[in-house]
ZAKEMAR-586447 format. One record per atom (N, C-alpha, C): atom name; x, y, z; residue number from 1. Coordinates in Angstrom, 2 decimals, decimal comma, padded with zeros to 5 digits. Atoms other than C-alpha are relative to their C-alpha. Layout:
# ZAKEMAR-586447
CA X Y Z NUM
...
***
This chain:
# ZAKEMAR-586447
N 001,36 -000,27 000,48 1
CA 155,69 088,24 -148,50 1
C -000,05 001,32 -000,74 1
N -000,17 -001,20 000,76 2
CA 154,82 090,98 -151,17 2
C -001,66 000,39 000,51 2
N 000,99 -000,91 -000,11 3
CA 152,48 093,89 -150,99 3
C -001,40 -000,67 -000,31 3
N 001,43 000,38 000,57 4
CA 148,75 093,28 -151,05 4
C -000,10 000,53 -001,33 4
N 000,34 000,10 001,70 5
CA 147,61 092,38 -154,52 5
C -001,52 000,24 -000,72 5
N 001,31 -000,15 000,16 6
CA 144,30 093,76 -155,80 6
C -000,67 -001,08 -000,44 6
N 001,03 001,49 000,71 7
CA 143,48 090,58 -157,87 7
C 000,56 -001,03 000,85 7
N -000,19 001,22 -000,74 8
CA 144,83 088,32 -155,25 8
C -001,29 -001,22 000,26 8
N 001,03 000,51 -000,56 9
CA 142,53 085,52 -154,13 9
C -000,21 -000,55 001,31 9
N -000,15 001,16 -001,27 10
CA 141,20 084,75 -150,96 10
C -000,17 -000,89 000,69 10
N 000,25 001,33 -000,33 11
CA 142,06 082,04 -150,36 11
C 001,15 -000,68 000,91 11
N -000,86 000,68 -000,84 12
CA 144,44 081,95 -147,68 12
C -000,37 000,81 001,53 12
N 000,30 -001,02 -001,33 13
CA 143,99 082,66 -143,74 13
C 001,34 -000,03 000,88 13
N -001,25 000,02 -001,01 14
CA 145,84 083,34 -140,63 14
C -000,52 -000,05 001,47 14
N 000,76 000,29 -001,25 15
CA 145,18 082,12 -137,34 15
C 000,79 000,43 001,42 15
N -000,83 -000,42 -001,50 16
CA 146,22 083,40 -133,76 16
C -000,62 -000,48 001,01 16
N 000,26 001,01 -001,61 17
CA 145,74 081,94 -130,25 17
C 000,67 001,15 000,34 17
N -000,20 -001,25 -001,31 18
CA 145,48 085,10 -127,90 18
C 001,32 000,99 -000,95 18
N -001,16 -001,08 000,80 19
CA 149,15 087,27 -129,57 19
C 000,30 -000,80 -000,45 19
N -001,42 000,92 000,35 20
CA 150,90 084,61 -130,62 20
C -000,87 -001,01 -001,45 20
N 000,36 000,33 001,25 21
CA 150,39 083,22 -134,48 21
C -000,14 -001,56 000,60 21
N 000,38 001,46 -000,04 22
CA 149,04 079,63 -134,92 22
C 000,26 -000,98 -000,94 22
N 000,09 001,43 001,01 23
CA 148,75 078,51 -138,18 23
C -000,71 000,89 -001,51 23
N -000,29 -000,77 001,26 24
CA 148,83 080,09 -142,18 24
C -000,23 -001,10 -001,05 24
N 000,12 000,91 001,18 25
CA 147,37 078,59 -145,14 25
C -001,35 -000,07 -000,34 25
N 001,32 000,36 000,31 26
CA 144,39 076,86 -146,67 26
C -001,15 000,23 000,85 26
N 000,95 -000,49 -001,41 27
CA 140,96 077,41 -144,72 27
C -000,26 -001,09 000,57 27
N -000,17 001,22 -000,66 28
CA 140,80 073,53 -144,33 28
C 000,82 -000,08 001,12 28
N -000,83 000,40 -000,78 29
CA 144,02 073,57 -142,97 29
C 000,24 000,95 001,45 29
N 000,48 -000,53 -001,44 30
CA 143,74 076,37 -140,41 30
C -001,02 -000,12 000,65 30
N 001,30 -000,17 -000,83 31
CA 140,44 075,56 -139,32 31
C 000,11 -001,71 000,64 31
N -000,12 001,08 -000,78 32
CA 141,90 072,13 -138,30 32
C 000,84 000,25 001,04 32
N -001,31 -000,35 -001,36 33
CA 144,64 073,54 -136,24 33
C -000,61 000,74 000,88 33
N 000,47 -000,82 -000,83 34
CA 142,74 075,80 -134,92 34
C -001,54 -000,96 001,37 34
N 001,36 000,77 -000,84 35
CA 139,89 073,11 -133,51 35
C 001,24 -001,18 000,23 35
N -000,89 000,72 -001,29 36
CA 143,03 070,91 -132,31 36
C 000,49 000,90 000,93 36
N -000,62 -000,63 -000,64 37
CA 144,27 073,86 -130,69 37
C -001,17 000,51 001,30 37
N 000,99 -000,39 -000,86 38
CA 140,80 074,83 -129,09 38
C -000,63 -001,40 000,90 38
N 000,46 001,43 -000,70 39
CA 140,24 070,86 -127,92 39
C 001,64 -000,10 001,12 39
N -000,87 000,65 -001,18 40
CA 143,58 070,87 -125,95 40
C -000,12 001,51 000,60 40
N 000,15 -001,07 -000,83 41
CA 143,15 074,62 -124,39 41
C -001,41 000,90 -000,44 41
N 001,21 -000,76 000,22 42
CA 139,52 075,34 -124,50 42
C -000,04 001,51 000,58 42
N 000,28 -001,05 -000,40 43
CA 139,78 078,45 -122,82 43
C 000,90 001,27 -000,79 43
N -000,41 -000,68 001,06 44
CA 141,97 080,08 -125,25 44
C -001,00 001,15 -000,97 44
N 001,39 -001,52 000,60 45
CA 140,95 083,33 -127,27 45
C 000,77 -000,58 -001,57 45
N 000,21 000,83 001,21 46
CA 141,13 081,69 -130,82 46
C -000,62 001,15 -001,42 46
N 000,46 -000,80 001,07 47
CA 140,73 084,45 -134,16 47
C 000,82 -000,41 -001,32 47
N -000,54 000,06 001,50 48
CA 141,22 083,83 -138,10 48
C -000,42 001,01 -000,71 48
N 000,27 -001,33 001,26 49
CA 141,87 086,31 -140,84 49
C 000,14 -000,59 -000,98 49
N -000,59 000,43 001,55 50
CA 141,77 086,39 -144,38 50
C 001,42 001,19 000,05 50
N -001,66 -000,43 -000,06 51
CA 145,52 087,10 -145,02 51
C -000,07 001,81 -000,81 51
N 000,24 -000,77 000,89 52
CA 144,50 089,70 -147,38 52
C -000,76 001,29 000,63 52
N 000,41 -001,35 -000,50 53
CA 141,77 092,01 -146,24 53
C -000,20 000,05 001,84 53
N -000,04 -000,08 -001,37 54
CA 141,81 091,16 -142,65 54
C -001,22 -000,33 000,54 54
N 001,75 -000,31 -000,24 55
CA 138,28 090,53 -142,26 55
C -000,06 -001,92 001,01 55
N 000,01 000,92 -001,19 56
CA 137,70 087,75 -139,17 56
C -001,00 -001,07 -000,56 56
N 001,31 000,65 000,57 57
CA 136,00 084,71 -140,27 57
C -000,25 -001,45 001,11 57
N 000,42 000,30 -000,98 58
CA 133,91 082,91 -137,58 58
C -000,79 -001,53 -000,83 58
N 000,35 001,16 000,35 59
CA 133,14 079,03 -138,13 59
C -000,57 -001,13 001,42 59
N -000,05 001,64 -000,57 60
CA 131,49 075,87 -135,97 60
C 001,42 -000,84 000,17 60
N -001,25 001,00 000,12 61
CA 134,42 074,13 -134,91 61
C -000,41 -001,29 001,50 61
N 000,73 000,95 -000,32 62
CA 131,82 071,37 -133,34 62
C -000,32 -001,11 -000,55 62
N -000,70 001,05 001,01 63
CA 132,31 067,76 -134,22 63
C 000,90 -000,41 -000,52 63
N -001,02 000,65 000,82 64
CA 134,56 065,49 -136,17 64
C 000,61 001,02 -000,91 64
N -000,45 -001,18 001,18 65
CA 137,10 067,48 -138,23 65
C -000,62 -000,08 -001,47 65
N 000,59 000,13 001,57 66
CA 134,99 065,96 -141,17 66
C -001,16 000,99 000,10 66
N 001,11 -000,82 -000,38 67
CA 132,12 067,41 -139,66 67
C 000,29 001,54 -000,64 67
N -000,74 -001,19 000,05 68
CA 134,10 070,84 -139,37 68
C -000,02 000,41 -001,73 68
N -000,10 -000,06 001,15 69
CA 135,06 070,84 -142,96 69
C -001,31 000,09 -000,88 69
N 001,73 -000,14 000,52 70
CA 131,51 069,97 -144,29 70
C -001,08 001,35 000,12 70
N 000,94 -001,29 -000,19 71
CA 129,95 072,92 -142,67 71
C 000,71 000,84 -000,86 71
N -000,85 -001,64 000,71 72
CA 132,60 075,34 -144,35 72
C -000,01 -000,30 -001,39 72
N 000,35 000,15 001,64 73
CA 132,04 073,51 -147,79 73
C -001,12 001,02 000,08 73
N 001,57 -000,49 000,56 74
CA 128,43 074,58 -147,60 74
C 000,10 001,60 000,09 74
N 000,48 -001,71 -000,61 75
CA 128,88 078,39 -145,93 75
C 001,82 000,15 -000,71 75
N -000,68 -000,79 000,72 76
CA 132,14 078,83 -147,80 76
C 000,66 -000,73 -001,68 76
N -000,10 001,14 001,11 77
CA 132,19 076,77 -151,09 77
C 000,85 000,70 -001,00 77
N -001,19 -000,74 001,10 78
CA 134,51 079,13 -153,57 78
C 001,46 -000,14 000,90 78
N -001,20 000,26 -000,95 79
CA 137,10 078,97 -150,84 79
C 000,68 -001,46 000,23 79
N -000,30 001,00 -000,67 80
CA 137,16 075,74 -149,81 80
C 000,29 -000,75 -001,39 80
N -000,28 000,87 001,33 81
CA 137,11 074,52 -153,75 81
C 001,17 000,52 -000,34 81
N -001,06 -000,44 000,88 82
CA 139,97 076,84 -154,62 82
C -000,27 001,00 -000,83 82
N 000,48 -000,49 000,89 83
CA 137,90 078,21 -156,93 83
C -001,22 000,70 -000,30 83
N 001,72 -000,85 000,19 84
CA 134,72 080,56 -157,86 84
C -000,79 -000,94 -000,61 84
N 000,85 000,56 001,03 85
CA 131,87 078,56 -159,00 85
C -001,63 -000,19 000,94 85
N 000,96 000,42 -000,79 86
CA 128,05 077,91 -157,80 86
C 000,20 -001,27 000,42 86
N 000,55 001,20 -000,89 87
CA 126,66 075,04 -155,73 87
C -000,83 -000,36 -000,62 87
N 001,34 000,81 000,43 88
CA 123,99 072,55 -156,79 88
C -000,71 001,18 -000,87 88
N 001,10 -000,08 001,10 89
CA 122,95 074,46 -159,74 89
C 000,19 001,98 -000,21 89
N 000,08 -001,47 000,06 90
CA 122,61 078,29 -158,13 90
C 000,87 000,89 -000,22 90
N -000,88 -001,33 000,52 91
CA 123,48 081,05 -159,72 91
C -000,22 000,92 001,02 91
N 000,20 -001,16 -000,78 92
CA 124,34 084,07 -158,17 92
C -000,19 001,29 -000,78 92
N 000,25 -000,90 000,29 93
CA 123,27 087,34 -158,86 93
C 000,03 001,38 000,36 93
N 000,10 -001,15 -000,82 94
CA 123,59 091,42 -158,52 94
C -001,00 000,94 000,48 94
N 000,71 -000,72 -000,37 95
CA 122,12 093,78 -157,01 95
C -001,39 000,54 -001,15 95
N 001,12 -000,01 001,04 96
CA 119,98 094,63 -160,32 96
C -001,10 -001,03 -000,38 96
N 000,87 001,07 000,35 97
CA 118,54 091,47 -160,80 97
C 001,23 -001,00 -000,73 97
N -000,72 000,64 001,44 98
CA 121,65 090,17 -163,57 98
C 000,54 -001,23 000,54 98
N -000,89 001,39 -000,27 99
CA 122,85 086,35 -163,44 99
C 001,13 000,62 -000,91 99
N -001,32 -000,10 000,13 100
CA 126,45 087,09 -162,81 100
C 000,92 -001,16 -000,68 100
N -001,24 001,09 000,20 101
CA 127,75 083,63 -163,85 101
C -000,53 -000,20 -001,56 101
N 000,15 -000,23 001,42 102
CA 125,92 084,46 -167,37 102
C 000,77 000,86 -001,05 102
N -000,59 -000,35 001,34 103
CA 127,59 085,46 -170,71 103
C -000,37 001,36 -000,33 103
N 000,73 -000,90 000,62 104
CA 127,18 089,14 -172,14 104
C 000,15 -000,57 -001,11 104
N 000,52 000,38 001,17 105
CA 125,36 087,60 -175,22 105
C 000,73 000,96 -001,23 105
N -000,53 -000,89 001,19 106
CA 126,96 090,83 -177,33 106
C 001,10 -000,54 000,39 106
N -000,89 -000,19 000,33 107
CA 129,97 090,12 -176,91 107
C 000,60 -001,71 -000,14 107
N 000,08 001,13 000,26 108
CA 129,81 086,04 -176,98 108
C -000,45 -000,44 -001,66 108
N 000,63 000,24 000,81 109
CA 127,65 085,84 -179,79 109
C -000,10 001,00 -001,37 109
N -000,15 -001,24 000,91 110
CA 128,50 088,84 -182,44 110
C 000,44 -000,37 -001,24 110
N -000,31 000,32 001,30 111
CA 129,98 086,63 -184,84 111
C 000,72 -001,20 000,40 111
N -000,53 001,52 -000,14 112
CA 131,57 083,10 -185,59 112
C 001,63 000,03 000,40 112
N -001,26 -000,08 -000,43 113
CA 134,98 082,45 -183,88 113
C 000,88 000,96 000,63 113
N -000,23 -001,09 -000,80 114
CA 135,11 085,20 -181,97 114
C -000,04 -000,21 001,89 114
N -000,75 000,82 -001,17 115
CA 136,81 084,42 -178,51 115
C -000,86 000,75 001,47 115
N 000,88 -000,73 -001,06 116
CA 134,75 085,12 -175,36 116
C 000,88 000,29 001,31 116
N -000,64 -000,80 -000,58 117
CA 135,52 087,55 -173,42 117
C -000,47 -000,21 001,67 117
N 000,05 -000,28 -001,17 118
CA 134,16 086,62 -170,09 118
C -000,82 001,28 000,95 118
N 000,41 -001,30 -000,72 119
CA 132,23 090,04 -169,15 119
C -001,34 -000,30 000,64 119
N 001,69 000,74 -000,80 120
CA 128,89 090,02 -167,13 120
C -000,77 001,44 -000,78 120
N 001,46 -000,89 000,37 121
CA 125,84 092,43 -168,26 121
C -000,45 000,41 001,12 121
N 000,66 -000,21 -001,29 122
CA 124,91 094,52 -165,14 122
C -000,55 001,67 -000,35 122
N 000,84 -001,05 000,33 123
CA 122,73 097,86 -165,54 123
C 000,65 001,09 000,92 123
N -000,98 -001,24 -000,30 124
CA 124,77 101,03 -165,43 124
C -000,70 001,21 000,10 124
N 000,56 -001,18 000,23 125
CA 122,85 104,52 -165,19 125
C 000,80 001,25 -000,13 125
N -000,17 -001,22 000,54 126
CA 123,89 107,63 -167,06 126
C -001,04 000,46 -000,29 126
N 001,17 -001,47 000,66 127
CA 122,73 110,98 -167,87 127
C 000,31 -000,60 -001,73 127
N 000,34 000,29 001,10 128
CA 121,24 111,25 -171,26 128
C 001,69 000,41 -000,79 128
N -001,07 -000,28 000,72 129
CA 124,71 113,46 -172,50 129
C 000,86 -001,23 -000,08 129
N -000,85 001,00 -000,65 130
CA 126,69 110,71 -170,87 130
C -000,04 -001,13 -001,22 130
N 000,25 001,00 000,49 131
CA 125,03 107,83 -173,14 131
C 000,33 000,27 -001,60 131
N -000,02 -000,28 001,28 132
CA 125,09 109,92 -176,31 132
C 001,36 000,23 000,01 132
N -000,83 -000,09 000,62 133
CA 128,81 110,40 -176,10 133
C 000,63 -000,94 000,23 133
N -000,51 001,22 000,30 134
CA 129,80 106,72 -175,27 134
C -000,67 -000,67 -001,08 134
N 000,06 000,34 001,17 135
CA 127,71 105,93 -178,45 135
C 000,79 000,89 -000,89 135
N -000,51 -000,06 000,86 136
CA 129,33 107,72 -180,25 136
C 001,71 000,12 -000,59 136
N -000,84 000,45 -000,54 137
CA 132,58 106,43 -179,20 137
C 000,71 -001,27 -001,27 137
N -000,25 001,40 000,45 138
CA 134,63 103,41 -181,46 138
C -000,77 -001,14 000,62 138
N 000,17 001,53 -000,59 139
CA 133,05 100,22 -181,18 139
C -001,16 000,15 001,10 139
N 001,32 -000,01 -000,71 140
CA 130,18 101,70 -179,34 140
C 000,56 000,39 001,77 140
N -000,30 -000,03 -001,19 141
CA 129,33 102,14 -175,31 141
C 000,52 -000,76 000,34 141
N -000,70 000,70 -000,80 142
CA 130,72 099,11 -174,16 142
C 001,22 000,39 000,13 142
N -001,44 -000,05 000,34 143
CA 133,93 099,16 -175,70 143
C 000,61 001,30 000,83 143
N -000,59 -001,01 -001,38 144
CA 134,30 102,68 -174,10 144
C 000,45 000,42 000,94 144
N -000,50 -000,38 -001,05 145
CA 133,58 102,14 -171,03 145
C 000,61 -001,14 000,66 145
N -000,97 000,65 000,22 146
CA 135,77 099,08 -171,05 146
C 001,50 000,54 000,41 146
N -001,40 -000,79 -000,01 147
CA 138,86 101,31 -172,12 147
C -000,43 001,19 001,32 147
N 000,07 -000,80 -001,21 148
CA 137,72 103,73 -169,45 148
C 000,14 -000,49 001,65 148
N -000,04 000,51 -001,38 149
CA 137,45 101,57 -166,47 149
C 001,49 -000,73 000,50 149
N -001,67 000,39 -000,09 150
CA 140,89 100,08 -167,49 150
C 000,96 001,00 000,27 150
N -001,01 -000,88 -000,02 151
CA 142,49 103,27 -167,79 151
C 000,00 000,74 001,59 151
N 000,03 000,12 -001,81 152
CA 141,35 103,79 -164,31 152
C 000,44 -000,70 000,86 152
N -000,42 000,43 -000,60 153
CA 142,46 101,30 -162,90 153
C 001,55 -000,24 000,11 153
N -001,50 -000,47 000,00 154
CA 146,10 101,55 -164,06 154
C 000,15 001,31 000,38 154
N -000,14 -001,95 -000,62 155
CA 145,75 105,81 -162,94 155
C -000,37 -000,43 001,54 155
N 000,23 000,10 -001,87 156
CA 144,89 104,46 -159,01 156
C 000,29 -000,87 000,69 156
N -000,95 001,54 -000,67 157
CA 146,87 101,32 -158,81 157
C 000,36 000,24 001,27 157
N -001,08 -000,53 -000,89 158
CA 149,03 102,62 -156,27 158
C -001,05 000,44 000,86 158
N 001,00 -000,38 -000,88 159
CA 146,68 104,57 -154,71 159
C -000,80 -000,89 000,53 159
N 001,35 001,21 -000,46 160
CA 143,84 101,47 -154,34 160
C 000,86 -000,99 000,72 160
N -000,33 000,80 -000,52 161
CA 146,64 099,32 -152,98 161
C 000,04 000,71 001,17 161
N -000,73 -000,51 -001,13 162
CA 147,94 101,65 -150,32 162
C -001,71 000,00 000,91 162
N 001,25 -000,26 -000,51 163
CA 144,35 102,07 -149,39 163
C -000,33 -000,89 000,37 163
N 000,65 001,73 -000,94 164
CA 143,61 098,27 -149,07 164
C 000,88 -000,41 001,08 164
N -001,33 000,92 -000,87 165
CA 147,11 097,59 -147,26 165
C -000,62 001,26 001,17 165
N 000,50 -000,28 -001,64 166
CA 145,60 100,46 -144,39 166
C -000,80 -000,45 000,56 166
N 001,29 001,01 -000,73 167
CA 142,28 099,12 -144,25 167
C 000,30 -001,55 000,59 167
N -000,55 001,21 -000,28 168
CA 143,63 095,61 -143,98 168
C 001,13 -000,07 001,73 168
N -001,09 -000,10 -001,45 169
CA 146,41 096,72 -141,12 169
C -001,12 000,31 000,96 169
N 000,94 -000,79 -001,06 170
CA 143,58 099,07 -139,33 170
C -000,52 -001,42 000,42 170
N 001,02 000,98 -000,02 171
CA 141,36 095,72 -139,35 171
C 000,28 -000,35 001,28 171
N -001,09 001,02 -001,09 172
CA 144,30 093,37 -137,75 172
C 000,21 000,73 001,03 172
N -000,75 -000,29 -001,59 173
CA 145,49 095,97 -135,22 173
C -001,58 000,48 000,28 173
N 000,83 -000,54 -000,35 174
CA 141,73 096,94 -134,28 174
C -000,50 -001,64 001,02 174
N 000,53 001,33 -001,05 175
CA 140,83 093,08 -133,47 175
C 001,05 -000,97 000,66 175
N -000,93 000,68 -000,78 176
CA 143,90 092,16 -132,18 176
C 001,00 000,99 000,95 176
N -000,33 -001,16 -001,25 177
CA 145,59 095,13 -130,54 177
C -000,99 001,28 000,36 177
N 000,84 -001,04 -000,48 178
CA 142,94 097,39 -129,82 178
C 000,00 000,59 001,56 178
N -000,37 -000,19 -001,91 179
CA 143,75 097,32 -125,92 179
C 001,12 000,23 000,25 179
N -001,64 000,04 -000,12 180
CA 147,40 097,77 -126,52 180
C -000,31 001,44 000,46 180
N -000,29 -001,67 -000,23 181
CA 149,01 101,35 -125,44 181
C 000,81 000,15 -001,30 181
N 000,17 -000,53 001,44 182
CA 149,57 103,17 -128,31 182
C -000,43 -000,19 -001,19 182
N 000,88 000,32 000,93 183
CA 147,01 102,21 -130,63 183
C -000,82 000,64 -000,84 183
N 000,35 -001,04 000,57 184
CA 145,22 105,04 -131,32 184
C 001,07 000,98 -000,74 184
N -000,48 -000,96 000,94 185
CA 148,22 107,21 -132,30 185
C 000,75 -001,19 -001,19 185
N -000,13 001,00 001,10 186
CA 149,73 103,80 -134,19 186
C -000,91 000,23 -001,21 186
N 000,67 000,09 001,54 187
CA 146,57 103,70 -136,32 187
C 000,11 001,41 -000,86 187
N -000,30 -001,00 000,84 188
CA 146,92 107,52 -136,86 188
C 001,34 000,13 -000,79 188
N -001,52 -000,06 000,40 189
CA 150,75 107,13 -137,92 189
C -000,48 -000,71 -001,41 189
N 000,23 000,66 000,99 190
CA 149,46 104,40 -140,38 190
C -000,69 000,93 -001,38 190
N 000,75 -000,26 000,94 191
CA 146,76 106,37 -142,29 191
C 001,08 001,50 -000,55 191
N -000,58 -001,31 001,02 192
CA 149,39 109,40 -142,30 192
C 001,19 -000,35 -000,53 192
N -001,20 000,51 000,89 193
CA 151,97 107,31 -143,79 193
C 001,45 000,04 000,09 193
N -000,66 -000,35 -000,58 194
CA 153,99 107,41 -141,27 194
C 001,12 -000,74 000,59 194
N 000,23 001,30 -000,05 195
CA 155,86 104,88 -141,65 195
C 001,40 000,17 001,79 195
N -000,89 000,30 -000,72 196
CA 158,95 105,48 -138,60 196
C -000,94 -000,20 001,29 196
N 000,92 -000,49 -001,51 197
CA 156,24 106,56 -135,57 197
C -000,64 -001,24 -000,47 197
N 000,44 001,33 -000,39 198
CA 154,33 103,39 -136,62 198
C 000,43 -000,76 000,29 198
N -000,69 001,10 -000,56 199
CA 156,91 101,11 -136,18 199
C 000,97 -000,33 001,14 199
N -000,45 000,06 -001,12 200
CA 158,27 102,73 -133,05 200
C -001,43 -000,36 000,95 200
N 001,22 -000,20 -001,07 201
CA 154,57 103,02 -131,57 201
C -000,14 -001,65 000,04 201
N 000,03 001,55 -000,30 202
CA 154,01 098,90 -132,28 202
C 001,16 -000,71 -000,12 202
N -001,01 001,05 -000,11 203
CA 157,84 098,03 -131,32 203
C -000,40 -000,98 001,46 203
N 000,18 000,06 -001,41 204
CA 156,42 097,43 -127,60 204
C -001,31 -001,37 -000,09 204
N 000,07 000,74 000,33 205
CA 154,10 095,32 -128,82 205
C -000,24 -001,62 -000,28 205
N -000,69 001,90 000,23 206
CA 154,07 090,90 -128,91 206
C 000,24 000,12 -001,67 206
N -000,64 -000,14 001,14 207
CA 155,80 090,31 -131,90 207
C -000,37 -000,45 -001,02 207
N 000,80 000,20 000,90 208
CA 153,68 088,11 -133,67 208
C -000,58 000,57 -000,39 208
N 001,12 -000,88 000,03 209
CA 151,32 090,79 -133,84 209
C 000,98 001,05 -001,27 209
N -000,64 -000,91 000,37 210
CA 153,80 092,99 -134,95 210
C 000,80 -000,46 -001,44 210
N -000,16 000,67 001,55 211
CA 155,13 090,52 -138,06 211
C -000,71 -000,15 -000,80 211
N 001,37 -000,34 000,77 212
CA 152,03 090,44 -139,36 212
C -000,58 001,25 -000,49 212
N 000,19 -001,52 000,25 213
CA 151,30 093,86 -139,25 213
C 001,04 000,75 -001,17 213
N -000,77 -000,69 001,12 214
CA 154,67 094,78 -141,23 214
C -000,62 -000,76 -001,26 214
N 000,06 000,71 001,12 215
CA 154,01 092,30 -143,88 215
C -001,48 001,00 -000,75 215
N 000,41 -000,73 000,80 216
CA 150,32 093,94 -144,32 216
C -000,25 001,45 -000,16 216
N 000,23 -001,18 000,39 217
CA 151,02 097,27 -143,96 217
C 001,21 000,64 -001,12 217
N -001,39 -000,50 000,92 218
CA 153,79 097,48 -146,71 218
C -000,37 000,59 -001,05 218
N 000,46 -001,26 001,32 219
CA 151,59 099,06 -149,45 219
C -000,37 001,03 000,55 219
N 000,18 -001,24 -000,33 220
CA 150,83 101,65 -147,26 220
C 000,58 000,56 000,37 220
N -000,96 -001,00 000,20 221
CA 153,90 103,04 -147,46 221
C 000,83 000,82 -001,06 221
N -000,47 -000,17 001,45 222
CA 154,07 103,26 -151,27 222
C -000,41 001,12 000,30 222
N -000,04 -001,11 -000,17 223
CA 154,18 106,91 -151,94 223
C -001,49 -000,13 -001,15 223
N 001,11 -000,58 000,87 224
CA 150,84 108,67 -153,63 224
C -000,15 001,07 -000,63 224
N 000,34 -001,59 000,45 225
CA 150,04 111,40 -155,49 225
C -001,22 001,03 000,10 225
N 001,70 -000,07 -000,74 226
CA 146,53 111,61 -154,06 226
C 000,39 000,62 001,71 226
N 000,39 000,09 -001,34 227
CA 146,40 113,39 -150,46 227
C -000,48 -000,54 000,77 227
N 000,36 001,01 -001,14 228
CA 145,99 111,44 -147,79 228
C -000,77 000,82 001,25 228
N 000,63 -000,80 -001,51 229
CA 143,95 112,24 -144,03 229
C 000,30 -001,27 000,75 229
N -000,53 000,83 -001,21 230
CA 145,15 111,03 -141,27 230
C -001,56 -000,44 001,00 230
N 001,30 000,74 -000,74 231
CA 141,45 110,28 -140,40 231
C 000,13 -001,55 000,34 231
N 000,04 001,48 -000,39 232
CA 140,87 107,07 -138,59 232
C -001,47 -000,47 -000,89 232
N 001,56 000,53 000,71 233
CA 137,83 104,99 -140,69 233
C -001,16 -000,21 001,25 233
N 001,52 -000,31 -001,49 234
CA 134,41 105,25 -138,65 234
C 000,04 -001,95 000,02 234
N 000,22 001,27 -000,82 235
CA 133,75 102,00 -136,49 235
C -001,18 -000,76 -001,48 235
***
């Protein structure tokens, strides 16, 4: 498995029964293993992640596995299609008010045969200096802050991964070893990039726990040029 990928999609989980891994893949397909696995040992402690950011995702697993499936179309429909798209019609929208799954009209419509670019229209606030020197910029504000947000994001690559691959580890070892012994200085080893004391502190351990954990804490051992704190993230 390679390093967490900023544009990854998620669209894959990971399922555990109490320490011990279950079942990796589609959300169909773990959320069937996981409701055969909870019909032959109901009393089982039963958790799924997204593989990616770690984040626990809690489903009905009541009824026919068609049943099962049906509910997670409706409450997770980009996932379960594969793909981003609305439902019956609705658009979604941001925080400003802007339909996200709409066209910026400038840059669709500017002239004939001109290839669309895909961007959304969402309401940015600058100071007045701010506005007057991305107009007067090539190609205007957009284009600007376009090349600006790109050039950012290649200057913190590294940095934004290592940052998702701790948050992502912190997640996993918070809802799955949180009761272990050495957990607290583990997660501090992690955020200080530490990487030998983390992997002596969770050799002790169940091991599933602990294969999972290397796999997503491997960008957070890429080196930075950004200072790090060995702060733990607030609850």
């Amino acid at each position: 498995m390679s390093p967490l990928n900023l544009d990854a999609s998620p669209s894959e989980f990971i399922a555990f029964e109490g320490s011990r891994f279950l079942a990796q893949g589609g959300l169909a397909q773990v959320a069937l293993q996981v409701k055969i696995a909870s019909e032959a040992r109901p009393l089982a402690r039963f958790l799924v992640f997204d593989v990616c950011s770690s984040e626990v995702l809690d489903f009905d697993l009541r009824g026919t596995p068609q049943e099962v499936l049906d509910r997670l179309a409706l409450s997770h429909p980009a996932v379960m299609a594969g793909i981003a798209k609305p439902v019956d019609g609705i658009h979604a929208t941001d925080p400003s008010g802007t339909d996200t799954n709409s066209e910026d009209t400038a840059s669709t419509k500017s002239g004939p045969g001109r290839p669309k670019l895909g961007v959304v229209a969402r309401e940015v606030t600058l100071l007045p200096r701010h506005w007057a020197w991305l107009s007067s910029q090539p190609g205007g504000a957009s284009v600007a802050l376009r090349k600006l947000v790109e050039q950012a994001r290649k200057d913190s690559q590294s940095q934004d991964q290592r940052r998702l691959s701790q948050e992502a580890t912190y997640r996993f070892m918070s809802a799955m070893a949180g009761c272990l012994e050495g957990f607290e200085e583990a997660a501090r080893a992690l955020f200080a990039a530490d990487r030998p004391r983390f992997e002596a502190l969770t050799a002790p351990w169940p091991q599933d726990i602990q294969i999972h954990l290397q796999h997503l804490a491997q960008a957070a051992w890429m080196p930075s040029d950004v200072p790090h704190s060995p702060e733990l993230p607030h609850a």
